[in-house]
Backbone bond lengths (Angstrom), bond angles and torsions (degrees), N, CA, C in turn:
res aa  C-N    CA-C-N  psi(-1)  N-CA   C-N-CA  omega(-1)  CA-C   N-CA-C  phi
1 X - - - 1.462 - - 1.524 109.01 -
2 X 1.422 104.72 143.69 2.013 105.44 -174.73 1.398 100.05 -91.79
3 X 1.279 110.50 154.30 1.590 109.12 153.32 1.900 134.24 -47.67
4 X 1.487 91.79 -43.47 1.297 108.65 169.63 1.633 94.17 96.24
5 X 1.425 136.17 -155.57 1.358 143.04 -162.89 2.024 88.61 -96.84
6 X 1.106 114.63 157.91 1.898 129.09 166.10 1.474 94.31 -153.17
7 X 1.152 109.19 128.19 1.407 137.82 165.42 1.520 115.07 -106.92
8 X 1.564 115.81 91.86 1.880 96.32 -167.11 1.910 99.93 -137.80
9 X 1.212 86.22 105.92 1.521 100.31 175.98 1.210 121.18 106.31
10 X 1.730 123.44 7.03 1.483 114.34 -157.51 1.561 118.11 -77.70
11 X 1.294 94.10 147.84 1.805 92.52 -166.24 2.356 83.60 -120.28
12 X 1.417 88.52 137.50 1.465 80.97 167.38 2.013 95.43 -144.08
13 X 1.204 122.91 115.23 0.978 144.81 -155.41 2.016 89.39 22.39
14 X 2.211 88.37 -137.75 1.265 75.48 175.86 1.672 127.62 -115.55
15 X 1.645 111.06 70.35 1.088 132.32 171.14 1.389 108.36 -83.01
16 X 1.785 111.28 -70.50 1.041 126.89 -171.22 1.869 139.86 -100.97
17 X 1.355 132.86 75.54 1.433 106.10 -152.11 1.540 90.40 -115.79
18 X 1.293 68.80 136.81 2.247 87.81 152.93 1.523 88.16 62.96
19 X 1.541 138.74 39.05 1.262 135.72 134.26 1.502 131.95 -28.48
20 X 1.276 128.18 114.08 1.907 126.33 -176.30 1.772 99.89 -119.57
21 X 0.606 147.85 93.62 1.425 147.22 112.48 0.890 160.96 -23.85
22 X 1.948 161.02 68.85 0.998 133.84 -154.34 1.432 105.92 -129.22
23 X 1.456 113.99 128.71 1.773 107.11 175.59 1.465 105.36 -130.50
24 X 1.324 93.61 111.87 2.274 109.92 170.44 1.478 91.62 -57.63
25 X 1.591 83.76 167.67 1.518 110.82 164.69 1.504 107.86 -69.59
26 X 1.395 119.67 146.89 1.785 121.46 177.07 1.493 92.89 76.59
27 X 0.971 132.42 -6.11 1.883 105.94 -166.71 1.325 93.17 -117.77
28 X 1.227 119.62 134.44 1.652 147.01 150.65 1.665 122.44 -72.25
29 X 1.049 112.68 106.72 1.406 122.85 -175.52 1.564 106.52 -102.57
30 X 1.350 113.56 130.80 1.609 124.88 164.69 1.424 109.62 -87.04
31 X 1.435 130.52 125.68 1.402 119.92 144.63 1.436 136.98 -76.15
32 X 0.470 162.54 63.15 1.520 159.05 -155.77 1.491 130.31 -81.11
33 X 1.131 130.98 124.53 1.424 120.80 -159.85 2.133 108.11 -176.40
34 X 1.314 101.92 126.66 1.637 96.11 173.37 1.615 113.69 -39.43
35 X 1.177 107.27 144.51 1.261 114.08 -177.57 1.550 126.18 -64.15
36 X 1.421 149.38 133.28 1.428 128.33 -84.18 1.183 162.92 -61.50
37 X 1.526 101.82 93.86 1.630 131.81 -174.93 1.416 77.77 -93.00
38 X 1.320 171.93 -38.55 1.265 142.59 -176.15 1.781 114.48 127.75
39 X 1.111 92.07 13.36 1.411 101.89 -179.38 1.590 121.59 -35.94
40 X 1.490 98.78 -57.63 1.314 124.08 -157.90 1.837 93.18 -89.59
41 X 0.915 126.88 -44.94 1.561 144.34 163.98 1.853 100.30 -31.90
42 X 1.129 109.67 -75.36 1.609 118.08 173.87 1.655 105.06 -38.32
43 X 1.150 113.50 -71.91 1.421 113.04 -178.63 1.861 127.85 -41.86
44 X 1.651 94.83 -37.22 1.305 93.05 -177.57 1.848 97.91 -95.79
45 X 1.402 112.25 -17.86 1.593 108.97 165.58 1.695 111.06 -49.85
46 X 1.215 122.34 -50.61 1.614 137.17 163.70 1.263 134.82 -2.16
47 X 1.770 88.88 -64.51 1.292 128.89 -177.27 1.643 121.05 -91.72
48 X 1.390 111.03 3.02 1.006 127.02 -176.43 1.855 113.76 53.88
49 X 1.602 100.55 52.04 1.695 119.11 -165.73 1.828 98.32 -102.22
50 X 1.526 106.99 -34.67 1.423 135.09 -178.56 1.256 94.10 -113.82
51 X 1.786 103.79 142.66 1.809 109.84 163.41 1.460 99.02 -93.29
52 X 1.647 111.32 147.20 1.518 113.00 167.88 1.255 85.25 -69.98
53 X 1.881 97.05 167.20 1.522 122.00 151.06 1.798 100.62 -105.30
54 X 1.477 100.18 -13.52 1.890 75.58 169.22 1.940 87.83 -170.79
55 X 0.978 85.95 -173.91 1.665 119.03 179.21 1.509 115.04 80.58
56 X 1.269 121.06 -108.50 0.908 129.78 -167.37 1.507 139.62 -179.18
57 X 0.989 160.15 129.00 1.654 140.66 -143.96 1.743 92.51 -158.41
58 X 1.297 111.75 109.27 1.610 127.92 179.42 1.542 115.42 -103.65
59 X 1.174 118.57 147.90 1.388 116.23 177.36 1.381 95.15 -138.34
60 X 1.438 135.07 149.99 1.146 127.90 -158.22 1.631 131.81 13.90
61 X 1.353 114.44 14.44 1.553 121.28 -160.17 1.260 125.24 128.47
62 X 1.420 108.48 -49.17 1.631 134.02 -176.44 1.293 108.88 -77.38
63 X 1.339 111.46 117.88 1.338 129.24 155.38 1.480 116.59 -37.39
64 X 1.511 119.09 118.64 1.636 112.02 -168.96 1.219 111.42 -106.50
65 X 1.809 105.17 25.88 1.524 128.24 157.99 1.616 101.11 -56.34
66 X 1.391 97.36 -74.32 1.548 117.47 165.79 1.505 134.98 -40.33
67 X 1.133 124.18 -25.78 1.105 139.29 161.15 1.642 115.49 -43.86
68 X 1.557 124.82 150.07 1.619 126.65 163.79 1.753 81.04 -78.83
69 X 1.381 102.15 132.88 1.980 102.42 162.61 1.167 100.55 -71.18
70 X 1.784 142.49 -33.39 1.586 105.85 -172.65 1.863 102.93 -63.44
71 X 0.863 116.24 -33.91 1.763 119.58 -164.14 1.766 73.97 -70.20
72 X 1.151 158.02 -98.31 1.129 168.99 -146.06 1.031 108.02 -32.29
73 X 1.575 121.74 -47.12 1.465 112.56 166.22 1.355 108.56 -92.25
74 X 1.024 174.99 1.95 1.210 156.48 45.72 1.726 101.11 47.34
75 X 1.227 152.32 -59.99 0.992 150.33 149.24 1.289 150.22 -40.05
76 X 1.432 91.50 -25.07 1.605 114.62 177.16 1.453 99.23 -167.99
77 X 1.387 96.17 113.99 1.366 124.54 164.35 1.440 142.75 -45.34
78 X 1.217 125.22 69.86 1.619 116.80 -174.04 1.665 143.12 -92.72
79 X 1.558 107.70 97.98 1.485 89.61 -170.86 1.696 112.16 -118.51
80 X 1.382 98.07 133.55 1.495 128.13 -163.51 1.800 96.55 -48.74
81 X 1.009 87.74 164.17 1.997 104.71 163.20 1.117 85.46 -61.18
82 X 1.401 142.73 -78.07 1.114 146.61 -112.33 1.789 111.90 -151.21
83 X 1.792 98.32 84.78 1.503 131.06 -149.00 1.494 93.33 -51.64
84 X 1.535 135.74 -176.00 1.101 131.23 173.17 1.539 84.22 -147.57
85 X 1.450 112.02 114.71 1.816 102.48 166.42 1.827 108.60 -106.16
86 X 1.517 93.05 149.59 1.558 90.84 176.48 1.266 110.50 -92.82
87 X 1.276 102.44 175.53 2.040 110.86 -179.20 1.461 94.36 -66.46
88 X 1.481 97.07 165.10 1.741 120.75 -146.42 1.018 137.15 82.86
89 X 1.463 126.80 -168.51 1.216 145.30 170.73 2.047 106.07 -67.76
90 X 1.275 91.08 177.44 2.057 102.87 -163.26 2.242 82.59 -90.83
91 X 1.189 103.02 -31.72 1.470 104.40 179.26 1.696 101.95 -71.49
92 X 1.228 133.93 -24.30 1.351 133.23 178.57 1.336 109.57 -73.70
93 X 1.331 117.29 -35.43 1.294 130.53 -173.77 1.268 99.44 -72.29
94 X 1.749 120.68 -79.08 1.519 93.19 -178.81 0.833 150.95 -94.26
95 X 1.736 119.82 40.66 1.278 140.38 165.73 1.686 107.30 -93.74
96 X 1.589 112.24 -3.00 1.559 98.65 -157.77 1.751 96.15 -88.78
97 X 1.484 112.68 134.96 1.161 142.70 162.61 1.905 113.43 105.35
98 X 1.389 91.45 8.58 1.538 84.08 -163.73 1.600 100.36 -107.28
99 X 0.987 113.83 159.29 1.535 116.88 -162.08 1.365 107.02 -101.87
100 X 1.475 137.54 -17.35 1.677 115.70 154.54 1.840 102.01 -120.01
101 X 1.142 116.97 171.81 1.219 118.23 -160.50 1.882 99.58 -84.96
102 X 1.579 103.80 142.40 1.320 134.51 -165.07 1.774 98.45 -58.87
103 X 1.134 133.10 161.08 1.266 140.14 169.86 1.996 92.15 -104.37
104 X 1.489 99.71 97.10 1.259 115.63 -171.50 1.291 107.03 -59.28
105 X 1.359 109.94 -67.56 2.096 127.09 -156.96 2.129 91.67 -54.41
106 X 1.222 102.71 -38.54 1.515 100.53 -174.76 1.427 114.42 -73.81
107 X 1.198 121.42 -16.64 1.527 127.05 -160.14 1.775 89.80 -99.20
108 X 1.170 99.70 -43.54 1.933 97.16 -168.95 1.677 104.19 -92.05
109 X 1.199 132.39 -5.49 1.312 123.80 177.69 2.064 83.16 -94.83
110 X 0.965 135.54 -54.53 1.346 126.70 -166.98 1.859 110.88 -48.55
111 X 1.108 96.72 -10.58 1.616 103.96 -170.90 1.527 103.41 -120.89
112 X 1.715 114.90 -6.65 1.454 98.95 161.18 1.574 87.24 103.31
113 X 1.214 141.15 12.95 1.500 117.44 169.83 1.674 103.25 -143.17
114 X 1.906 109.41 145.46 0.998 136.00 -178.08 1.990 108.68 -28.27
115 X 1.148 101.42 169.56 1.419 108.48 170.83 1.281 108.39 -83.41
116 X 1.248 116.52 -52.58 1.533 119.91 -178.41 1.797 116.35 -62.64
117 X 1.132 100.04 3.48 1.654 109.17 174.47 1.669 88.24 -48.85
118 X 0.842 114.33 -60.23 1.833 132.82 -126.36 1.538 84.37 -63.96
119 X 0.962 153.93 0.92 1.239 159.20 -128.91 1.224 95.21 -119.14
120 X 1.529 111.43 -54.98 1.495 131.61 -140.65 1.519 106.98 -75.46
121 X 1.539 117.49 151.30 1.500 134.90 176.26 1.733 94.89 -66.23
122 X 2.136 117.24 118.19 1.334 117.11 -166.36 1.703 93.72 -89.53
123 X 1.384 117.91 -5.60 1.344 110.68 175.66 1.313 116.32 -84.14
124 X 1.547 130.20 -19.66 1.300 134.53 172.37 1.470 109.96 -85.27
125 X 0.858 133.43 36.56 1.632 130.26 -156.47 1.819 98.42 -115.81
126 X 1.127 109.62 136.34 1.610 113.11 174.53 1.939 96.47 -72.09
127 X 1.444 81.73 167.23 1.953 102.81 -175.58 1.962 97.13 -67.95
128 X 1.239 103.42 -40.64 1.463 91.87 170.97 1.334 124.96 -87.70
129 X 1.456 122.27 8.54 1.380 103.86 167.10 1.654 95.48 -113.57
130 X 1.317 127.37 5.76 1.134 127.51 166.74 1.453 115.25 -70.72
131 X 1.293 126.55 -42.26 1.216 136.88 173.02 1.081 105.34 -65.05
132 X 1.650 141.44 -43.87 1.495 119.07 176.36 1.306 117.54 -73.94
133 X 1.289 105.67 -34.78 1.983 98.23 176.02 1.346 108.93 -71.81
134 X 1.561 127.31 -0.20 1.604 119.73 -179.86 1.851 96.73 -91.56
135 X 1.570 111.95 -45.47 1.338 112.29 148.33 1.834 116.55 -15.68
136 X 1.726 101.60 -85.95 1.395 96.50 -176.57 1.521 146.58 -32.85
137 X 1.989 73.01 -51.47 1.664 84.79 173.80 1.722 112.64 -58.24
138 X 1.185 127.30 -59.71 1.176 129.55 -167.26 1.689 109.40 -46.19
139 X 1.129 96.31 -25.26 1.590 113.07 178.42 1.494 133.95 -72.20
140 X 1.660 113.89 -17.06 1.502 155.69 -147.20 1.817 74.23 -95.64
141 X 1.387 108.15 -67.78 1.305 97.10 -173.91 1.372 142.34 -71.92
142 X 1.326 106.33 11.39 1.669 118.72 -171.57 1.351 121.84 43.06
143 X 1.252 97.57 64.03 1.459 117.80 -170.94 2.025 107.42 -47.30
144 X 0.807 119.56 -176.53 1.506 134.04 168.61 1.657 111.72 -119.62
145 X 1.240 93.40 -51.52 1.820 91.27 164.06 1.799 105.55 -140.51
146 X 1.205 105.63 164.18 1.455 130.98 -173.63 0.990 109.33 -124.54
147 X 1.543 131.77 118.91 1.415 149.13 160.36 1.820 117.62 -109.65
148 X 1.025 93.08 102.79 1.958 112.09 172.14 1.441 107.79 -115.87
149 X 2.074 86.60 117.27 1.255 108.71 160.17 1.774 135.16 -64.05
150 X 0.818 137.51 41.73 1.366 130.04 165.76 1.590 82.04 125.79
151 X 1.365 115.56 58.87 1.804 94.28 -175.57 1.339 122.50 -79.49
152 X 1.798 122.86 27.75 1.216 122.16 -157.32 1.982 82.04 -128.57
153 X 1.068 98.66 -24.09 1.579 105.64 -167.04 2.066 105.43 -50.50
154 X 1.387 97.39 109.06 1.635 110.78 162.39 2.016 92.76 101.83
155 X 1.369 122.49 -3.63 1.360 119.81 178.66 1.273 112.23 -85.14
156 X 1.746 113.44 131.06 1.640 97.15 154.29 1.130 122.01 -41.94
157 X 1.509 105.33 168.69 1.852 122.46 162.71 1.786 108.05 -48.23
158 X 1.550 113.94 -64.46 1.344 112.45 179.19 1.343 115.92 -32.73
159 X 1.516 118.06 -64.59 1.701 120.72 -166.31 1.663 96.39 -74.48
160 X 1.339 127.98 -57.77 1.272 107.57 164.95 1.835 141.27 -11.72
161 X 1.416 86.80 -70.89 1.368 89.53 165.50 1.641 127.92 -78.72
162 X 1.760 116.54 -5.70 1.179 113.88 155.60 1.749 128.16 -54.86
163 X 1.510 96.02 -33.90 1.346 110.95 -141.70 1.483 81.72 -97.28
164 X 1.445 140.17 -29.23 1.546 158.43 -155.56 2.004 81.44 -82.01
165 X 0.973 113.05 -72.84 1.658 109.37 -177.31 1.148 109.00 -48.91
166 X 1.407 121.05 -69.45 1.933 108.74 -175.50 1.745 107.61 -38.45
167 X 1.256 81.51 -38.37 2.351 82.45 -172.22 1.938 108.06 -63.98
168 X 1.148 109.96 -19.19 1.471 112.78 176.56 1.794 95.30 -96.29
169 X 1.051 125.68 -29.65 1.782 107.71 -164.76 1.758 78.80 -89.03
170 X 1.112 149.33 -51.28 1.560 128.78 -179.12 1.325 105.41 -49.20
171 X 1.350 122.69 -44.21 1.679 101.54 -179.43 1.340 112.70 -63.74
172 X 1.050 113.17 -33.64 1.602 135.49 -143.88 2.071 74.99 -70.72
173 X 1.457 130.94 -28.82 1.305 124.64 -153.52 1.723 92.61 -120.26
174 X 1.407 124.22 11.91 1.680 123.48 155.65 1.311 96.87 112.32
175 X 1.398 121.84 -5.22 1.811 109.92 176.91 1.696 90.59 -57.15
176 X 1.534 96.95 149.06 1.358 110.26 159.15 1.609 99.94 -103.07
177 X 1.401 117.25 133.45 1.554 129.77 -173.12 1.409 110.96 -120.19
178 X 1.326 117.53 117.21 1.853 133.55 155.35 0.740 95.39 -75.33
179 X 2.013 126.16 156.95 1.232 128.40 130.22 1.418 109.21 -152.76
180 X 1.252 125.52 164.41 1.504 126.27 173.82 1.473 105.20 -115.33
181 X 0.937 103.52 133.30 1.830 114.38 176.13 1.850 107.16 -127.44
182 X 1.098 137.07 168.53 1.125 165.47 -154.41 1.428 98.55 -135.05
183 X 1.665 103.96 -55.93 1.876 125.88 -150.37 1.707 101.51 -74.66
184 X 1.037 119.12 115.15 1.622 114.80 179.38 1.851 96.30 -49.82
185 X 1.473 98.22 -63.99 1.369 103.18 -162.53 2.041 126.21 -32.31
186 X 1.589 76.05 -51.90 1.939 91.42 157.60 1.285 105.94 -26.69
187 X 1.489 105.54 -85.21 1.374 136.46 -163.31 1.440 116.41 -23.33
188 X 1.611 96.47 -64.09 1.531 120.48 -178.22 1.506 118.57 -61.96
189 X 1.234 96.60 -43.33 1.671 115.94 -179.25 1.445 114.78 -78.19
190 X 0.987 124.99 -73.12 1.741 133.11 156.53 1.464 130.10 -18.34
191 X 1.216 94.44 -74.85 1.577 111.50 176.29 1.560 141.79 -48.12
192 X 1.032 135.97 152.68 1.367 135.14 159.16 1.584 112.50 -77.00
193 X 1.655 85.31 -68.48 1.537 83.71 176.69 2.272 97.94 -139.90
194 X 1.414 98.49 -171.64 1.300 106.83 -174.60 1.425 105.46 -138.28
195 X 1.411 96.93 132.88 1.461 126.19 -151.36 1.776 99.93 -108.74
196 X 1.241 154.54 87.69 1.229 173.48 -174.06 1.707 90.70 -71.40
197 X 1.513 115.21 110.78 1.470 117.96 140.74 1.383 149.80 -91.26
């Protein structure tokens, strides 16, 4: 059995202090917090996107001080509020940086979209299908844990709650899942439990 992600003590200037955290494998964690208390700050603190000013951030044990960050993100999955796609196709996207080619049909059905997506121009793509192929990609790498920023933020209810089920059948298969929501409904629906910053 892994530890899963521990967050214990992190101080990141003065957004965040004396942060504790813990997310198992299979379990989905909500953050929740007025808008900036640091929500989104923690997440990219994680990923080593932000430097702490203190504590500590473990992934199976290991300090992910220590960690190479490409293997680090490669490890844990991070996708922004606000996806960034590169030029090309949605198949360019989540093949980009990885050194043998992605098991596509699995990466875009886990996030709720067709096979033949992969086809598609990633610059013509709506904000909600941007967010599931930023999903995918993060997914290409078989993450260990998954952290989503506001991944409901600008979606109808329908895709919401599409995208709310895939996030329970990945736990449901040992991802350990972050996320920050605003949306009670998320919260309630999504979650295991809810994590107050």
């Amino acid at each position: 059995m892994t530890d899963g992600l521990i967050c214990d003590g992190v101080r990141v200037g003065d957004v965040l202090r004396g942060v504790a955290l813990t997310v198992a494998p299979g379990e989905v964690i909500a953050l929740t917090a007025p808008s900036g208390a640091g929500k989104s700050t923690l997440l990219r603190a994680i990923v080593r996107l932000v430097a702490l000013d203190g504590g500590v951030v473990t992934l199976d044990g290991v300090d992910v001080a220590t960690l190479d960050p490409r293997l680090l993100r490669r490890r844990v999955g991070f996708v922004a509020q606000r996806p960034v796609m590169l030029p090309g196709t949605v198949a360019d996207n989540l093949a980009y940086g990885l050194d043998e080619p992605p098991d596509m049909a699995a990466a875009l059905g886990a996030a709720g979209l067709d096979d033949d997506f992969a086809a598609r121009d990633a610059a013509k793509l709506s904000g909600g299908e941007q967010a599931r192929v930023a999903i995918a990609r993060a997914l290409t790498r078989k993450p260990e844990v998954l952290l989503l920023d506001e991944p409901t933020s600008g979606l109808d209810a329908p895709l919401a709650e599409a995208i709310g089920r895939h996030v329970r059948e990945l736990a449901a298969g040992g991802l350990a899942i972050c996320l920050t929501s605003h949306d009670r409904a998320v919260v309630t629906s999504w979650a295991d439990r809810e994590q107050r910053l």
